[in-house]
N, C-alpha and C positions, 0 to 999 in steps of 0.2 A: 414341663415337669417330668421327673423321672423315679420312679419308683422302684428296686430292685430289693427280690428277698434274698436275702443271706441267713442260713441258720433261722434265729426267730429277732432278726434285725432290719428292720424295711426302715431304707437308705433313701430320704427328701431331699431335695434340690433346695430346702430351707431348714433345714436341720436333721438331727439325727432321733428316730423315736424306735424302744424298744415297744416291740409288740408281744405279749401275751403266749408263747407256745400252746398248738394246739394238740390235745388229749385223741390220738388216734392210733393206730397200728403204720407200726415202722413201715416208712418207704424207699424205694431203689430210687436215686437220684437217675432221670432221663436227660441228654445233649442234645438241644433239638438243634438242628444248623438255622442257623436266619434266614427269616423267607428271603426267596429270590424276585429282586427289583427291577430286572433290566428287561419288564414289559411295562413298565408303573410309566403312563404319560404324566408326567410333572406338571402342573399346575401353581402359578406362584400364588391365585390367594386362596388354594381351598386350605386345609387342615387333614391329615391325616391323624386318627387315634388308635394305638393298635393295641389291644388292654387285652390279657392271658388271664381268665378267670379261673377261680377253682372249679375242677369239674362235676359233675355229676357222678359217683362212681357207681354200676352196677353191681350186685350182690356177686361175693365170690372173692378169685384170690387177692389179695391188693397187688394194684395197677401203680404204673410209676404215674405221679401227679407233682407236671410243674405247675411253678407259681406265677403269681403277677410278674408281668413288665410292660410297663407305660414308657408310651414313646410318642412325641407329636413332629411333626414335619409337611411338607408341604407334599400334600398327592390327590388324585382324583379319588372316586370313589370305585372301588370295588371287592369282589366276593371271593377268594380263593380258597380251594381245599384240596390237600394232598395226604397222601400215606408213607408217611416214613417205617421202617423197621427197626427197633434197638433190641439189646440185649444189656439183661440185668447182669448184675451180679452173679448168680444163681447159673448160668448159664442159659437161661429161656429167652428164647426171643418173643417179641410181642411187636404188631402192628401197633402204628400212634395217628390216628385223624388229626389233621391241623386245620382248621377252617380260621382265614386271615379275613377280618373283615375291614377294608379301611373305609375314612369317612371323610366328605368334602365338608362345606359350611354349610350344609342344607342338611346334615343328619350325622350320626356319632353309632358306631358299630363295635362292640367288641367281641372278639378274638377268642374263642372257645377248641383247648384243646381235651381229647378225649381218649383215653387209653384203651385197647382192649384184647384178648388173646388172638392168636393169628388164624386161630380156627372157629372166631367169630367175630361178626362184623362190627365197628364201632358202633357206639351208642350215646347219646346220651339225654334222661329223665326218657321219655315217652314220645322223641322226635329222633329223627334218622340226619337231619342238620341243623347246625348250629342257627340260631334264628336271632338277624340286627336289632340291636335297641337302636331306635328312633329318637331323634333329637333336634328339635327345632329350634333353633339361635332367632333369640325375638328380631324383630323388625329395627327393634329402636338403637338395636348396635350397627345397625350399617353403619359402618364407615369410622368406628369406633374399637381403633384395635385394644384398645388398656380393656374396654369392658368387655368385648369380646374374648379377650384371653383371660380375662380374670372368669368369665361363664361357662368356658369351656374347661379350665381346672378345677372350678367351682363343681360341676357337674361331676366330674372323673372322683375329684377327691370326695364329694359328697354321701360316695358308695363303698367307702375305702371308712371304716371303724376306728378311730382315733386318730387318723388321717381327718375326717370331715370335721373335728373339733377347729383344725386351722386352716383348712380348705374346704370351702364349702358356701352355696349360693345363699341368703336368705329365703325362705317357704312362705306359707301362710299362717304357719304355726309362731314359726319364728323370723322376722323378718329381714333380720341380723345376720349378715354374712360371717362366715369363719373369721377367728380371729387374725391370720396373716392373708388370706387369697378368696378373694367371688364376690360377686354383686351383691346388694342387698336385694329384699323382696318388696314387693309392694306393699302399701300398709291397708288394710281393709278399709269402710269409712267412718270418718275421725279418727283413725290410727297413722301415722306418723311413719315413714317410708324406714327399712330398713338400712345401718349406714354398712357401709363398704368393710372390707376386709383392709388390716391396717396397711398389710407394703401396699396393694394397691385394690382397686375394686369401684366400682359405681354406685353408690348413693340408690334407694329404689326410692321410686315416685311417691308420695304421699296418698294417700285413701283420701275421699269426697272431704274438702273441708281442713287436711291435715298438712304438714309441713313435707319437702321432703329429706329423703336421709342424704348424712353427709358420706363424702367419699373417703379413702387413705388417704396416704401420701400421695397416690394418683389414682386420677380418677373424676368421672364427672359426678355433681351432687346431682341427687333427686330432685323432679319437679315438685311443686308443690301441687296439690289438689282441687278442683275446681269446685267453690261453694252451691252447695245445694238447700233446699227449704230445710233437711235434718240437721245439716251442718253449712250456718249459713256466714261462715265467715272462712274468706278463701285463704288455703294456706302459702307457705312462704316457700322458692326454693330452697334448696341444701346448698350446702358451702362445697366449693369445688376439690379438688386434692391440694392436701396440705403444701406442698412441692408445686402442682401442678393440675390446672384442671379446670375445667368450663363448671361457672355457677348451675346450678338448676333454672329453670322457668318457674315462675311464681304461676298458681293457680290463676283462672280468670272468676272474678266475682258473678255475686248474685242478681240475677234480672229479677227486675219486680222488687228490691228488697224488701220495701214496706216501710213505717216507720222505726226508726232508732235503727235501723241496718243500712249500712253506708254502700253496698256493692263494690265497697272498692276491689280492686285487684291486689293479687301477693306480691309480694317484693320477692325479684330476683336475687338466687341465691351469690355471696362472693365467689371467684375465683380463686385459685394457687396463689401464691406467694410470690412466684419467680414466670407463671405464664396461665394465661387460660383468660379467655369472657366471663362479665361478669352474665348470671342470669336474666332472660327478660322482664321487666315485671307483666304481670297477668293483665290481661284487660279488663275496663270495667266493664259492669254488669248494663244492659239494658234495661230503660224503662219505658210504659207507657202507663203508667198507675198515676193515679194524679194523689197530690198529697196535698195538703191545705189547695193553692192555686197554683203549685207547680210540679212541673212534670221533669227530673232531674236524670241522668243518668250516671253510672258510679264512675267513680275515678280512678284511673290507670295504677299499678303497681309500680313502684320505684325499682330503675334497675339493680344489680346488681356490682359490686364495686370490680376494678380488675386489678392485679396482681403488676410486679415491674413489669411484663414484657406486653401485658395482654390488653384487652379493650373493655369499658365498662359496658355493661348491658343495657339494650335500649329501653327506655319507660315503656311501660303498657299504654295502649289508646284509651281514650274514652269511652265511656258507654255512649252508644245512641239511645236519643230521647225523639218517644213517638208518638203524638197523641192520637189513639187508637176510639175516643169519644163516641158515640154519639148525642152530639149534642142541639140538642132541641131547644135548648132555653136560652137565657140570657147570661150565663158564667161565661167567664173569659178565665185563661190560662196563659200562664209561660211556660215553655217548654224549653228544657237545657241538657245543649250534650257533656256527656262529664269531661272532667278535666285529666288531660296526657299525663302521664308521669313524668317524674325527674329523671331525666338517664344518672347514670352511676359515675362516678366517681375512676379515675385511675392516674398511673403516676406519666406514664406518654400518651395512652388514647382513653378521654372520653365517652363514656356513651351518650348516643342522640336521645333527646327529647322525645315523649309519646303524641302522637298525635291528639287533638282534640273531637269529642264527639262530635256528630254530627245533629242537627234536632229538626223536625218536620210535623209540622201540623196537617192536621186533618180538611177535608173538602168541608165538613160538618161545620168549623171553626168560627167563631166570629173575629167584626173586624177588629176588635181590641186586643183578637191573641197575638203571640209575639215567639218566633222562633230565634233562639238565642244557639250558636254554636260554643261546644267547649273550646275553653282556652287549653293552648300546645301546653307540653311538659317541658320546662328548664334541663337546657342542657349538663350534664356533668362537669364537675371541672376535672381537669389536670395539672398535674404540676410540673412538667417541663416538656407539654408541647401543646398544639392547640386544642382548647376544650371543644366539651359538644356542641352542637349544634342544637337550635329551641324547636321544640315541635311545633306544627302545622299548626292553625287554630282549624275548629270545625267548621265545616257550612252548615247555611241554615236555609228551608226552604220552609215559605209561607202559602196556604194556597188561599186564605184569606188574613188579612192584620199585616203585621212587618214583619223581617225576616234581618239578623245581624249574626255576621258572620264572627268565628270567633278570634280573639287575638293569640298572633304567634308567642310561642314561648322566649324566654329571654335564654339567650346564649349563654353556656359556662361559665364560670370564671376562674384564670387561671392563679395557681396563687406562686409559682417560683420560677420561671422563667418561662413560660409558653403564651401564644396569642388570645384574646380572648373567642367564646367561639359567635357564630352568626346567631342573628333572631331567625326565631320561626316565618314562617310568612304567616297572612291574615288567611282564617275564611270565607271563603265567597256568602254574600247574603244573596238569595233571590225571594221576591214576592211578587204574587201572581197579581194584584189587585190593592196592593200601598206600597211601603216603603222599601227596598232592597239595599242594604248598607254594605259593603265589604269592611273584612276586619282591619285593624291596625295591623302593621308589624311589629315583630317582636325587639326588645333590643338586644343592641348588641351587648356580650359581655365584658367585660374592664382585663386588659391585659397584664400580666404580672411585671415583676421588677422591670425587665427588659422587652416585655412583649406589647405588639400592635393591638387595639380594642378590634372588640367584633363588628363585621359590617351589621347593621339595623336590617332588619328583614324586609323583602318586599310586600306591602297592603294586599289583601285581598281585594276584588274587583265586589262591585253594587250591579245588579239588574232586577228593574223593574217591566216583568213582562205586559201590563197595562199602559198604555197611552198616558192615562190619568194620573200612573205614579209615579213616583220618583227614583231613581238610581245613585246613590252617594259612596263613591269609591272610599275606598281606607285610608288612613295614612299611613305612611312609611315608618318603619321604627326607628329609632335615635340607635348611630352611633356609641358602640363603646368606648369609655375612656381609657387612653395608651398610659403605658409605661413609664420609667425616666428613660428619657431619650428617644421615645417609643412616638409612634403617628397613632392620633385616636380613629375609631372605625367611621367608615361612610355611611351617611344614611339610607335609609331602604327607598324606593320606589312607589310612588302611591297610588293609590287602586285605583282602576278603571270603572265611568261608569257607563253602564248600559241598557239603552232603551226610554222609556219615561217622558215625561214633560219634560217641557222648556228649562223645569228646575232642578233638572239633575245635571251633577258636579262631578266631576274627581278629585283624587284625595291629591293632598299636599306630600310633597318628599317630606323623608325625614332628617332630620336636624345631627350633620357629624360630629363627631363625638370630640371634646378636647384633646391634645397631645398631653403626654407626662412633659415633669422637667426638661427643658431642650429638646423636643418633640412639638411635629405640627399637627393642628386639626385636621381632622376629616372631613370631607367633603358631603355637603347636605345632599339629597338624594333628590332626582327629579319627579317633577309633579306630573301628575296624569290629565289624560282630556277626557273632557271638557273643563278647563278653567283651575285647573289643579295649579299653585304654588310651588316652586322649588324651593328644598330645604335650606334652614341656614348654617354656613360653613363653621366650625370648630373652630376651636382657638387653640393658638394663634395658627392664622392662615391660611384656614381651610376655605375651600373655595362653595360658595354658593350652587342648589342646585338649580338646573334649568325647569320654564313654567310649562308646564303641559306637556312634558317629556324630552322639548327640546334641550341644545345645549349651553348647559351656563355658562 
């Protein structure tokens, strides 16, 4: 950005704005030469800001007093002060202190010059030099030039009077950045992040519970807010730059929520239009509060959608569910991890599935409790290439009762020309003292006009760490159905079991997927050992899977 005074005309690199003529005593125009560069060690990613403020003037005769000029460019940091001599009008010469203050990305300095007779030494206010304003560029712009430049004109312009109307960062007063250029602010809590300046600018994160802000034309949106007991419903990302720009992160939900509060996580915000991620969704919240006779954890936030070029955002995971009891008596509980989110939506890349909680009972437990893992999040679809992929389901650890792992999520589906995407796989169940079941796999998703279905996901494995129990592997997930012309997906793999009695099994492959019109089946998935089935082949053609992992 470049700022130049002419007469009572300050000259924007986004338009032209009259400024107000100030009410003073006539001054002698000063030429100051341009500092001298050729000790400046160049730097390509610091920031230099070299800003000319009005000065301080000491009582007495008027002093020539330049005005602003902003300038950014790339330089290290440092402090320079020299003395020039001019001569007014009038014929008097006068000394001019120039203290150059430049700035890296770790701090912003400006540029203070001071007039004064040559038979007294510069001055200005009640200090002998000019002193850097301090500027700390958050953390959260690494690596983010749109919001880092939109923070650092945000800042310059913010100090600059009818300038900061259209340049300028969101506060806490106001959270709303200028109307063309600067970040938004944060939003307190339950206030709702401020959005971005329109050409471009960053969305600010939402306050406890609140949404957050959206960006310009570029720019990333605002996270959403993470739910707390005052504000107990997490909020949503921001939408990313109209043009261009990565969604926000959804809040993560509420642990404990309680009855009639879900803990779910916020839905990640969209991306651009033409490129950018969609946002994550938020994770859900943890439980160990037992509600009626179960103990549930919140469920993942849906991601956010992407734009033509970009990727959809991943679901949020599941909360963990944990029975934290002591329990003396004779109640028995289930305990469940919440369920992944759906990844997002996009027109070439999907986003993946969230994983599924995990859930663990207590040593206290009896043996009728039952640890149940969350099921994966569904993958996104796409529409002209392959969709997401299905989240993991959760494990589940029993230290007395059964333990069942959770089922992988099913694959995207694609709906104009792309594959369908993969299931999730299952998760692993262990129980220290009964049943240890691994999950199913997820299936696969249905391919669009011309596209292959998704492979079925591999089962999660069973272990029964007791002699006495039992181990029962997962089954494989099914096959998605193809296209016209298209081959349907292979089936998943079936879980392994481990440990246990004489009666534990492995799981069965899963069963591939049919072909579209003039397309062949998929191929069923192999079975696992001990004693696991192979899957059956798709139609038309698909070939059978092998029993016990061998081949069909």
């Amino acid at each position: 950005m470049r700022l130049q005074y002419v007469g009572a005309v300050a000259v924007l690199s986004v338009g032209i704005l009259t400024i107000p003529s100030i009410d003073v005593e006539p001054r002698t125009s000063v030429a100051i030469p341009p500092p001298d560069r050729s000790s400046d060690a160049v730097t390509p990613t610091g920031l230099i800001g070299r800003l000319l403020v009005p000065p301080v003037v000491p009582a007495g005769p008027p002093t020539p007093t330049p005005l602003a000029l902003a300038d950014l460019e790339p330089h290290g940091s440092s402090v320079t002060t020299k003395v020039i001599t001019v001569e007014d009008a009038s014929g008097v010469r006068r000394q001019v202190t120039v203290s150059e203050l430049r700035l890296d990305k770790e701090g912003r300095s400006a540029s203070r010059v001071i007039a004064a007779d040559t038979d007294e030494p510069a001055r200005g206010g009640n200090s002998s030099a000019a002193e850097p304003a301090t500027l700390v560029i958050p953390s959260d712009l690494d690596g983010d030039s749109v919001g880092r430049l939109a923070y650092l004109l945000g800042e310059v312009g913010g100090n600059i009077p009818i300038v900061a109307l259209f340049v300028r960062n969101g506060s806490a007063e106001d959270p709303n950045a200028g109307l063309l250029i600067g970040n938004g602010g944060t939003g307190a809590a339950g206030v709702a992040g401020g959005t971005g300046g329109f050409l471009f600018g960053n969305g600010g994160a939402g306050g406890a519970g609140a949404d957050g802000g959206a960006a310009g034309l570029l720019g990333r949106g605002g996270d959403g807010g993470g739910a707390t007991a005052e504000n107990p419903l997490a909020g949503h990302g921001g939408r990313g730059g109209w043009i261009a720009g990565d969604g926000g992160d959804g809040g993560d939900g509420l642990s404990d929520a309680g009855v009639g509060l879900p803990g779910t996580g916020g839905r990640g915000g969209d991306a651009g239009l033409l490129g950018g991620k969609g946002g994550r969704g938020g994770a859900g919240g943890g439980a160990s509060a037992q509600i009626g006779d179960t103990i549930t954890g919140g469920a993942g936030g849906r991601g956010g959608n992407a734009g033509l070029l970009g990727t959809g955002g991943q679901g949020g995971a599941g909360g963990v569910a944990r029975d934290t009891r002591a329990n003396s008596g004779s109640e028995t509980v289930i305990v469940e991890g919440g369920a992944g989110g759906q990844g997002g939506d996009g027109v070439l890349n999907a986003g993946v599935g969230g994983a599924g909680g995990a859930a663990y009972t207590s040593g206290d437990d009896k043996a009728g409790d039952l640890a149940v893992g969350g099921p994966g999040g569904a993958g996104g679809s796409a529409q002209a290439s392959s969709s997401g992929r299905g989240g993991a389901g959760g494990d589940a650890v029993a230290t007395e009762g059964d333990a069942l792992g959770g089922t992988g999520g099913q694959g995207g589906t694609s709906t104009r020309a792309g594959d369908g995407g993969a299931g999730g796989i299952g998760g692993a169940g262990t129980s220290a003292t009964g049943t240890g079941a691994g999950g199913t796999g997820g299936a696969g998703g249905s391919g669009a006009t011309l596209g292959d279905g998704g492979r079925g996901g591999d089962a999660g494995y069973g272990e029964a760490l007791d002699e006495s129990g039992i181990a029962e592997g997962g089954t494989g997930g099914a096959g998605g159905l193809g296209g016209a012309f298209a081959r349907g997906g292979d089936g998943g793999r079936g879980g392994a079991a481990i440990g246990g009695s004489q009666e534990s099994v492995g799981g069965d492959g899963g069963r591939g997927g049919d072909g579209g019109f003039g397309g062949l089946g998929g191929d069923g998935g192999d079975g696992a050992s001990p004693g696991g089935q192979g899957g059956e082949g798709g139609s038309p053609g698909g070939r059978p899977g092998g029993d016990n992992g061998g081949d069909g």
